[in-house]
Biopython code that builds the backbone (N, CA, C, O; Angstrom):
import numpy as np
from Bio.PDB.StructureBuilder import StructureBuilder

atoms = [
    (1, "UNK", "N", (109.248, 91.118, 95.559)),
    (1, "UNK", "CA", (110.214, 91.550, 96.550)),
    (1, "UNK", "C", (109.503, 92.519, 97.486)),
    (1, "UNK", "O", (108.747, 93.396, 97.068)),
    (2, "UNK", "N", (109.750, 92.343, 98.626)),
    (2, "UNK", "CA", (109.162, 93.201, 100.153)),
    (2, "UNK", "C", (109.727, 94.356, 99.979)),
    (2, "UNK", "O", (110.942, 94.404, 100.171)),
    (3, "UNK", "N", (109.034, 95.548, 99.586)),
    (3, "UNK", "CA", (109.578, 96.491, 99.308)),
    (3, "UNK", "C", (110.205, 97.585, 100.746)),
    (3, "UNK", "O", (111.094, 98.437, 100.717)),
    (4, "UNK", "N", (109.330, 97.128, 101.909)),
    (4, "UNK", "CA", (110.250, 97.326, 103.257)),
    (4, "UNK", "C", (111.191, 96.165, 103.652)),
    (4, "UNK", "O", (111.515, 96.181, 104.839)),
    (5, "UNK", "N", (111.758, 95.038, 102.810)),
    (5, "UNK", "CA", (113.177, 94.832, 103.154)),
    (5, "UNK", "C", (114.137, 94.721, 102.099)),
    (5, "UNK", "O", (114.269, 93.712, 101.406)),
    (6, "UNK", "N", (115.004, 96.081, 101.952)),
    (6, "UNK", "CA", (116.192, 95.877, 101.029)),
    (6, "UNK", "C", (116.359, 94.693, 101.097)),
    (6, "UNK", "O", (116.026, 94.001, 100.135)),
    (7, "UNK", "N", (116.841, 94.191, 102.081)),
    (7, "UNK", "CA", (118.384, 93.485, 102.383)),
    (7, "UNK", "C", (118.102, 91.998, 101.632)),
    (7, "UNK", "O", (119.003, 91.168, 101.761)),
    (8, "UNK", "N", (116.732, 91.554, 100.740)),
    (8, "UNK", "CA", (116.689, 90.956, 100.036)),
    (8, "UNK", "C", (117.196, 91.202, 98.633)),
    (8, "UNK", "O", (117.583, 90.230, 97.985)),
    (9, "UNK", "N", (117.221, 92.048, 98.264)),
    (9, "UNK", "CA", (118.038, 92.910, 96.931)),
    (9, "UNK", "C", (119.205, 92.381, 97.216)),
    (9, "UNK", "O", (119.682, 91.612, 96.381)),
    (10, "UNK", "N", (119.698, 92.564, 98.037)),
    (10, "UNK", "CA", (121.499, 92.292, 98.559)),
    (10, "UNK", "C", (121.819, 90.688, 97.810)),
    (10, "UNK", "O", (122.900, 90.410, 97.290)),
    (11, "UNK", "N", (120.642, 89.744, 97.890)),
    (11, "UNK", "CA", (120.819, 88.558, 96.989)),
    (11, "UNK", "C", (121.345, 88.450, 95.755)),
    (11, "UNK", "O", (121.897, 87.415, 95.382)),
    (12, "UNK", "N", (121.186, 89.819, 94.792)),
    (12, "UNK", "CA", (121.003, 89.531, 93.605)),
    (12, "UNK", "C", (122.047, 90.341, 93.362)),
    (12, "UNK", "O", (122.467, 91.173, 94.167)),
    (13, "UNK", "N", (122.764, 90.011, 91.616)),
    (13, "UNK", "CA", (123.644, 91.225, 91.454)),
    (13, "UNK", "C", (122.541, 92.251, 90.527)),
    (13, "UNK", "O", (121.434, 91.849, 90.169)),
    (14, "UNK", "N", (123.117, 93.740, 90.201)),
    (14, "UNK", "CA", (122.999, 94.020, 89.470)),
    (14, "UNK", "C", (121.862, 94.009, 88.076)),
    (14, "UNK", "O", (120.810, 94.627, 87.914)),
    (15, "UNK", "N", (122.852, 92.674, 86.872)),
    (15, "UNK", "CA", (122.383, 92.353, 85.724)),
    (15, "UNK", "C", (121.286, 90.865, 86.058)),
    (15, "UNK", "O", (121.304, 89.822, 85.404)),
    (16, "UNK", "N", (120.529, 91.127, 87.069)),
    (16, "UNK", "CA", (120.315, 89.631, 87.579)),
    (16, "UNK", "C", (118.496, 89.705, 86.707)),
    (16, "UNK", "O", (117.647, 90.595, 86.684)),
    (17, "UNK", "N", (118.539, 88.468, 86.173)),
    (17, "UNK", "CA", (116.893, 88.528, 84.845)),
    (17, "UNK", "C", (116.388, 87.615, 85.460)),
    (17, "UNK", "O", (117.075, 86.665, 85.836)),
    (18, "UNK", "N", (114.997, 87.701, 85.715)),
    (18, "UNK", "CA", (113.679, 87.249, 85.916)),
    (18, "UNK", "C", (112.880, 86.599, 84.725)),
    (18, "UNK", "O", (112.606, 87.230, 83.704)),
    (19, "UNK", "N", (112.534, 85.308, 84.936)),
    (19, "UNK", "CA", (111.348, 85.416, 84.077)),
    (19, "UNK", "C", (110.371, 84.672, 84.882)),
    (19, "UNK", "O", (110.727, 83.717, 85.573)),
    (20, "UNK", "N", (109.287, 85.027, 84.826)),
    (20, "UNK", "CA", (108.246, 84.753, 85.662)),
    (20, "UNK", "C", (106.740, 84.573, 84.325)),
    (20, "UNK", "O", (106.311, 85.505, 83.646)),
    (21, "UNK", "N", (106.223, 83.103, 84.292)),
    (21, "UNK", "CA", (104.846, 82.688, 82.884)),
    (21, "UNK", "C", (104.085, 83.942, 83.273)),
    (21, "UNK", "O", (104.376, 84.440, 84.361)),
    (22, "UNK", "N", (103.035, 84.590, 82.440)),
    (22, "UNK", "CA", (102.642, 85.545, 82.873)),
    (22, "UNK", "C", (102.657, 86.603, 82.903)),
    (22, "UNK", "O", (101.756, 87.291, 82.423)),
    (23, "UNK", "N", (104.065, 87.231, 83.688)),
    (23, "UNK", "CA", (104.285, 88.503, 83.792)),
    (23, "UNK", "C", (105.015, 88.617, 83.014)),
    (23, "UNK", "O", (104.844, 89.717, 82.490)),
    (24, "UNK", "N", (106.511, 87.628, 82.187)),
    (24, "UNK", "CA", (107.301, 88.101, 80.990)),
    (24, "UNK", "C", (109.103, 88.041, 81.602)),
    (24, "UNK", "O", (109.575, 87.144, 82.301)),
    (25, "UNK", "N", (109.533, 88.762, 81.300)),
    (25, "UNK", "CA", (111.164, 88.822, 82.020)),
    (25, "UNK", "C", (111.589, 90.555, 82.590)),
    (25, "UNK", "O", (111.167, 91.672, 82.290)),
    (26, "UNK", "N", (112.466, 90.117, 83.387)),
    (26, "UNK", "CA", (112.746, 91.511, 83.924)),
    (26, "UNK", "C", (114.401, 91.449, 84.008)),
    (26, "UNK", "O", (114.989, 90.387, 84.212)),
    (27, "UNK", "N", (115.032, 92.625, 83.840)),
    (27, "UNK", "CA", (116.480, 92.542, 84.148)),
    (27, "UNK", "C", (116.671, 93.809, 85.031)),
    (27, "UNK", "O", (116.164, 94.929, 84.963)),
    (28, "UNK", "N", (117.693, 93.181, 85.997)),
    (28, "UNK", "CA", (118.219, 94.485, 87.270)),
    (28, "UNK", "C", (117.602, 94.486, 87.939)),
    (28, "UNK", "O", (116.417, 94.380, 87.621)),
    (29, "UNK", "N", (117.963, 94.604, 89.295)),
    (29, "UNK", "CA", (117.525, 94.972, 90.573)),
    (29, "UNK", "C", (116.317, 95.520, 90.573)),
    (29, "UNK", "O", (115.331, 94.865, 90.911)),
    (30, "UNK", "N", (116.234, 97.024, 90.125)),
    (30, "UNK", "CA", (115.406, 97.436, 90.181)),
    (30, "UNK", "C", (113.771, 96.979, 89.436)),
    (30, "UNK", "O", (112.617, 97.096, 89.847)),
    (31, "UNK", "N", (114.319, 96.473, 88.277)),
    (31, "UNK", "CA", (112.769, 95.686, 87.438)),
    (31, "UNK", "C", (112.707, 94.361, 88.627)),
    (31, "UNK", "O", (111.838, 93.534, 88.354)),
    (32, "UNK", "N", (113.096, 94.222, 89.234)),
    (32, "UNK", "CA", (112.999, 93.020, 89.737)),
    (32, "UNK", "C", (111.929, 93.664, 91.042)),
    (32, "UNK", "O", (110.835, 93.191, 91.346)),
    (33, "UNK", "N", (112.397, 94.496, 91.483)),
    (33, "UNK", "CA", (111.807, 95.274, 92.587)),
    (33, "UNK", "C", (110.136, 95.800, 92.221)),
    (33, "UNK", "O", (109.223, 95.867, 93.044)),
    (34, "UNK", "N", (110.048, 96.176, 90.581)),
    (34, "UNK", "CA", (108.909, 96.400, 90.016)),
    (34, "UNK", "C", (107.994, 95.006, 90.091)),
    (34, "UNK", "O", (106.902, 94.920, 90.652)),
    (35, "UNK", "N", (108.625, 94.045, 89.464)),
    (35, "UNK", "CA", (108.223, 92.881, 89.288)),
    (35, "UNK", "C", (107.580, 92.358, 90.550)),
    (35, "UNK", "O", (106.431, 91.917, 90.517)),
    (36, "UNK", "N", (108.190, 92.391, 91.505)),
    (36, "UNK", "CA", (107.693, 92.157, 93.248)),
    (36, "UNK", "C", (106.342, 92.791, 93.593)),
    (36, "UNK", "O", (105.328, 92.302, 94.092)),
    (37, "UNK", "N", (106.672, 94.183, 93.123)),
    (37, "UNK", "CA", (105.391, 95.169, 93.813)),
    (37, "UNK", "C", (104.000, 94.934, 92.789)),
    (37, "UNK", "O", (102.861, 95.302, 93.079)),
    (38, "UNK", "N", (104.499, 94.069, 91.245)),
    (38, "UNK", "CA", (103.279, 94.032, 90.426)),
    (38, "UNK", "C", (102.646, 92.755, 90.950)),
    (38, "UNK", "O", (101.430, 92.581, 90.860)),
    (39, "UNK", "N", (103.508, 91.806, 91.529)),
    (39, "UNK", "CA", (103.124, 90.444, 91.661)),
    (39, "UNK", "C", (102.765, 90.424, 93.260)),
    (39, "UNK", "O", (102.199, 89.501, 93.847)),
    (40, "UNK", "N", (103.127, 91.399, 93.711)),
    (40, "UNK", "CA", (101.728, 91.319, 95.096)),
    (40, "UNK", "C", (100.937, 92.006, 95.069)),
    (40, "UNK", "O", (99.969, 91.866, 95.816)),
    (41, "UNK", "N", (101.008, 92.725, 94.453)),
    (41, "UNK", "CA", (99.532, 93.762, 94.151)),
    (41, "UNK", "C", (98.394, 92.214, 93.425)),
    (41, "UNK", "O", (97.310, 91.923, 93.932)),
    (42, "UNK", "N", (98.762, 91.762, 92.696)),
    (42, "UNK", "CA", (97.487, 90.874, 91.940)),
    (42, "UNK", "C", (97.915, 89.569, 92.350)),
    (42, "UNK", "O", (97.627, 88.924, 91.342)),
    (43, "UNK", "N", (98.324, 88.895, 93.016)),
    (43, "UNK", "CA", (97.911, 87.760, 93.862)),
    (43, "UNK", "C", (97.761, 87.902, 94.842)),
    (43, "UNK", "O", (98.451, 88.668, 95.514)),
    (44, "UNK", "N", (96.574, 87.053, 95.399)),
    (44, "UNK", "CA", (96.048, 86.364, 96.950)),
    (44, "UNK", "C", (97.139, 85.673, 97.363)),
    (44, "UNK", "O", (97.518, 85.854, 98.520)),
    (45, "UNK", "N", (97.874, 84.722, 96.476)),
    (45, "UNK", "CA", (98.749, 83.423, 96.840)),
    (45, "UNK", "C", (99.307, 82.666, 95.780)),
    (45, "UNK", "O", (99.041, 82.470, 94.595)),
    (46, "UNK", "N", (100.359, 82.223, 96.775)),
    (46, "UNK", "CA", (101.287, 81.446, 95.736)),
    (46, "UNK", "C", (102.581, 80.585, 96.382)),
    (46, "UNK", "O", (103.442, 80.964, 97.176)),
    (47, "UNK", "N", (102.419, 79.505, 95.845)),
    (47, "UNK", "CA", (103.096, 78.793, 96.481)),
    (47, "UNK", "C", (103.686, 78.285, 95.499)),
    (47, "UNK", "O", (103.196, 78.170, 94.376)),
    (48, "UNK", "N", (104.818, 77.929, 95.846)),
    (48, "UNK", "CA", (105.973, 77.312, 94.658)),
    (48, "UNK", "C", (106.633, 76.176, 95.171)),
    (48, "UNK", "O", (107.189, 76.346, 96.256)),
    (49, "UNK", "N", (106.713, 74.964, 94.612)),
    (49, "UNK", "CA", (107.049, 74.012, 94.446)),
    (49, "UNK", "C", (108.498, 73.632, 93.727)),
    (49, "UNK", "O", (108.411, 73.142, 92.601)),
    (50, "UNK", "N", (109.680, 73.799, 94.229)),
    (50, "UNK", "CA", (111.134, 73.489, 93.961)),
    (50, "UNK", "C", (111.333, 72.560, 93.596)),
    (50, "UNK", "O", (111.321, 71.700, 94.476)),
    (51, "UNK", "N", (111.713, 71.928, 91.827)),
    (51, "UNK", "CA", (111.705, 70.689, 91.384)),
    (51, "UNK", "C", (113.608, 70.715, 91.989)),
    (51, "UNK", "O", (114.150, 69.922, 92.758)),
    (52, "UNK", "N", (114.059, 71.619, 91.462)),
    (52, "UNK", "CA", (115.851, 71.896, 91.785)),
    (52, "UNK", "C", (116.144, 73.447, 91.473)),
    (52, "UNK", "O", (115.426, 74.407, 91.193)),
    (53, "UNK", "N", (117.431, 73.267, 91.638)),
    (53, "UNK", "CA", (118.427, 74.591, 91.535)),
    (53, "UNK", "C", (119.598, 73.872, 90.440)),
    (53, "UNK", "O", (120.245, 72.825, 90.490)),
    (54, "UNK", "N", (119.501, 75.114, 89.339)),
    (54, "UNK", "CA", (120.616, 74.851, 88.383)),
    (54, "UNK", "C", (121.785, 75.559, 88.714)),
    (54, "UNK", "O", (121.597, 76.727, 89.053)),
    (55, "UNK", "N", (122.548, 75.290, 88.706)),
    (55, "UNK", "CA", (124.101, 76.069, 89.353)),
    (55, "UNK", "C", (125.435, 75.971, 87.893)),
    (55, "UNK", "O", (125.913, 74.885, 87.564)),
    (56, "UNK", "N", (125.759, 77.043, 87.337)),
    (56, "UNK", "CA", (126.174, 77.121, 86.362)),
    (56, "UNK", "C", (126.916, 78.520, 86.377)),
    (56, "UNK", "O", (126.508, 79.653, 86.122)),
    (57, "UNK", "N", (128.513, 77.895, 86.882)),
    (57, "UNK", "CA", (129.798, 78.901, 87.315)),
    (57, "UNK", "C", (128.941, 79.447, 88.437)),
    (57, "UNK", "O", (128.448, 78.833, 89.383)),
    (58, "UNK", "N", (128.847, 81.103, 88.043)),
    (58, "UNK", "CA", (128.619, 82.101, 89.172)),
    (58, "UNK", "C", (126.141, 82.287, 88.950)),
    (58, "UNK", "O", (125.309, 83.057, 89.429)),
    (59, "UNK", "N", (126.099, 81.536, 88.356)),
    (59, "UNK", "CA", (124.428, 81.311, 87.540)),
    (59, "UNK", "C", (123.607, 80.432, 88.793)),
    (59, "UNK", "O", (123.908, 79.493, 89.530)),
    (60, "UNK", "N", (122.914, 80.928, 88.675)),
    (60, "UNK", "CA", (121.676, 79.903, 89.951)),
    (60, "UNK", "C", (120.313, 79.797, 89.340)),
    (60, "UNK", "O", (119.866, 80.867, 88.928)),
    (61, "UNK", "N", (119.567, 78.755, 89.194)),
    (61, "UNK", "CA", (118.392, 78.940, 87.997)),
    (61, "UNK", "C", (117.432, 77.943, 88.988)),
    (61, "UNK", "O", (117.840, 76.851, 89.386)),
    (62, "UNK", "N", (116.021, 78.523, 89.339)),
    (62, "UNK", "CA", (115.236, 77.875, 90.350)),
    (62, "UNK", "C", (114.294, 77.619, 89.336)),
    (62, "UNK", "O", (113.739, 78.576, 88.796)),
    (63, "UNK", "N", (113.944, 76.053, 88.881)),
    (63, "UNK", "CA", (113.144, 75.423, 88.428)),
    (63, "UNK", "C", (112.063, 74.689, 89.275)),
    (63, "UNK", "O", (112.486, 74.275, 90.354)),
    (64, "UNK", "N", (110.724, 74.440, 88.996)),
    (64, "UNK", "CA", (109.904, 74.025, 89.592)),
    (64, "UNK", "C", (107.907, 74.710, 88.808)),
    (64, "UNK", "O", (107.334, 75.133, 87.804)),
    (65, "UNK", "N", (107.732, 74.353, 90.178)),
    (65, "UNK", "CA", (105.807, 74.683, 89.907)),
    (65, "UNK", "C", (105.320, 75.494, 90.802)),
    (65, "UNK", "O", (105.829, 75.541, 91.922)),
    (66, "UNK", "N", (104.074, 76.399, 90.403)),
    (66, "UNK", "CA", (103.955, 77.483, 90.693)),
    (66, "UNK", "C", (101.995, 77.318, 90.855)),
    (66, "UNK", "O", (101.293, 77.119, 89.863)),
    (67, "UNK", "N", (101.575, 77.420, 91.906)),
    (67, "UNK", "CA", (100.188, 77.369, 91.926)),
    (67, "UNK", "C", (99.543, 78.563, 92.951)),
    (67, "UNK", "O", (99.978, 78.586, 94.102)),
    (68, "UNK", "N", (98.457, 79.604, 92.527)),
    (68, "UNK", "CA", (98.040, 80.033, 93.360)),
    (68, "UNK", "C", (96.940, 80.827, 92.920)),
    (68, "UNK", "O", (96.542, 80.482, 91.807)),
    (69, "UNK", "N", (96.322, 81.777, 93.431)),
    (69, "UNK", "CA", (95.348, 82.684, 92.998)),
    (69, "UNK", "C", (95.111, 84.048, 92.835)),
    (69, "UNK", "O", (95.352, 84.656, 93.878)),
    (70, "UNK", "N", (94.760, 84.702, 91.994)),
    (70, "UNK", "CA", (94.812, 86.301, 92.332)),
    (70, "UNK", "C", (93.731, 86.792, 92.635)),
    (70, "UNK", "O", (92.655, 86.210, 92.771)),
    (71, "UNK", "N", (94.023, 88.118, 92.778)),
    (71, "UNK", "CA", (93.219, 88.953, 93.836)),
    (71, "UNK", "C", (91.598, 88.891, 93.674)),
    (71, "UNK", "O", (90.841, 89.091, 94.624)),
    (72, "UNK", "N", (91.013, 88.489, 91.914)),
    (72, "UNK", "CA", (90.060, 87.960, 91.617)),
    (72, "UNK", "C", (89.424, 86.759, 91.186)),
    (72, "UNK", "O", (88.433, 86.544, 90.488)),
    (73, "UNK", "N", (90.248, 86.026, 91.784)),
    (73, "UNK", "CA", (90.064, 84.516, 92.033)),
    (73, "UNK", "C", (89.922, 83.520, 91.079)),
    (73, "UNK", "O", (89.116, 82.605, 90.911)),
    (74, "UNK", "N", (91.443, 84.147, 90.178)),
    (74, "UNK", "CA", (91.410, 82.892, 88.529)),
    (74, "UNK", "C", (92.772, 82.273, 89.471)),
    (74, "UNK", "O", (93.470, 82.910, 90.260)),
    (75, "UNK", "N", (92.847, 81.191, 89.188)),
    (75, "UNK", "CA", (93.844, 80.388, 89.783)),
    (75, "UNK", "C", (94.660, 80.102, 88.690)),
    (75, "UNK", "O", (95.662, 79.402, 88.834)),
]
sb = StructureBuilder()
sb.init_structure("model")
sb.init_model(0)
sb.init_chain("A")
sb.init_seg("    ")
for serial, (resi, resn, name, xyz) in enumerate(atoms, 1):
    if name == "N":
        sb.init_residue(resn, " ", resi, " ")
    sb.init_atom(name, np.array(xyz, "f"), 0.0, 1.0, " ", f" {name:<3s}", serial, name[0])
structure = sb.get_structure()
């Protein structure tokens, strides 16, 4: 998450959990905000590949593939 634009936070509620291979899971806004600033600090790039969106009641779940490199060039 762009830590100069809130107004992406505004997406999420609250109790909203992350899990990201790698880095592990995060819950709340704010770990989510941590999670952002750890995951641009150590990647070059990343591009993600959207297989779908799971939609379940008020639930949104972004499945797909994830390829890129970090800052010391393990891909």
């Amino acid at each position: 998450m762009n830590k100069h634009d809130d107004s992406l936070a505004d997406l999420f509620t609250e109790d909203v959990d992350i899990f990201f291979p790698k880095f592990g899971t995060a819950r709340g806004k704010a770990a989510l905000a941590r999670f952002g600033e750890r995951i641009g600090r150590q990647l070059r790039s990343l591009e993600h590949e959207i297989d779908g969106l799971v939609f379940a009641g008020d639930r949104i779940a972004v499945e797909g593939k994830e390829q890129g490199a970090t800052n010391d060039g393990l891909s």
